[in-house]
C-alpha positions as YAML, in Angstrom:
chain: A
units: angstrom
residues:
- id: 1
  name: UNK
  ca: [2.03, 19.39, 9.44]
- id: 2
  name: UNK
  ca: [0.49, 18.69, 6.02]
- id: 3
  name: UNK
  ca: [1.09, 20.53, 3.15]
- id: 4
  name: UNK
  ca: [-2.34, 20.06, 0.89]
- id: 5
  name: UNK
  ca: [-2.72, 19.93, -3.00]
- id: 6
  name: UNK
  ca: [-2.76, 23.73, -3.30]
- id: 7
  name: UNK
  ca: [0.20, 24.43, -1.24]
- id: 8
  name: UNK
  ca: [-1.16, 25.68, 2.11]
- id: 9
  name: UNK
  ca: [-0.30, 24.30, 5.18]
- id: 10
  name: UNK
  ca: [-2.16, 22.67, 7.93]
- id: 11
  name: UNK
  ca: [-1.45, 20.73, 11.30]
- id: 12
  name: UNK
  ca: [-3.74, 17.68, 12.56]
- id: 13
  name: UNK
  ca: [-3.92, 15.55, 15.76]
- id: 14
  name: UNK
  ca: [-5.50, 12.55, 16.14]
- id: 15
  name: UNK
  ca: [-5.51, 10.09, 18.68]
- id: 16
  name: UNK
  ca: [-2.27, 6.95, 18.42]
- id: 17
  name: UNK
  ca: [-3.74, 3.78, 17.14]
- id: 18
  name: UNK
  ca: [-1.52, 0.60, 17.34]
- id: 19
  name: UNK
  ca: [0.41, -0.34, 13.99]
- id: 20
  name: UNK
  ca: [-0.52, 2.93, 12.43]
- id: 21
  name: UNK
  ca: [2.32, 4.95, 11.03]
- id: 22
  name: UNK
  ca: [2.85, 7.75, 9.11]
- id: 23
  name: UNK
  ca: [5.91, 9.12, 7.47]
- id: 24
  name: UNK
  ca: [7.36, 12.08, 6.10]
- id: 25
  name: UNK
  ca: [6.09, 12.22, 2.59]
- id: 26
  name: UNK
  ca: [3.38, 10.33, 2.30]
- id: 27
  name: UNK
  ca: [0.03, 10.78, 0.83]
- id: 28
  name: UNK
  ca: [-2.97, 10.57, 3.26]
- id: 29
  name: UNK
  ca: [-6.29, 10.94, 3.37]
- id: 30
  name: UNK
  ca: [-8.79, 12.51, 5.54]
- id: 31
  name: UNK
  ca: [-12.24, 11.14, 5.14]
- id: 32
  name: UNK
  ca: [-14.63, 12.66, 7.15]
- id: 33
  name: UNK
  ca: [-18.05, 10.84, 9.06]
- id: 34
  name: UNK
  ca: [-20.37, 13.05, 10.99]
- id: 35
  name: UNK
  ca: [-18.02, 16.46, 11.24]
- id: 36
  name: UNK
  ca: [-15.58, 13.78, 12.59]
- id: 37
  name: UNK
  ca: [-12.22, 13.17, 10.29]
- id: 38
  name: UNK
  ca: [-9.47, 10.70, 10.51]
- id: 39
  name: UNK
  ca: [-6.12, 10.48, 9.05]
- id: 40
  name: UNK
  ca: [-5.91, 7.08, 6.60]
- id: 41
  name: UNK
  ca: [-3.69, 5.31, 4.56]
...
């Protein structure tokens, strides 16, 4: 779950890349190529 700039609430899924990890809390970004979008640092 991600709770965006304006309050709402989403849920993503993305495929598990090696020495990628995400915690509670922090900021991401979702850039997205094509109609494709990834989860970043």
């Amino acid at each position: 779950m991600s709770r965006e700039d304006d309050g709402s609430m989403l849920a993503y899924v993305q495929q598990v890349q090696e020495n990628k990890v995400f915690r509670v809390g922090e900021h991401v970004r979702f850039p997205a190529h094509g109609g494709t979008s990834r989860i970043s640092h």
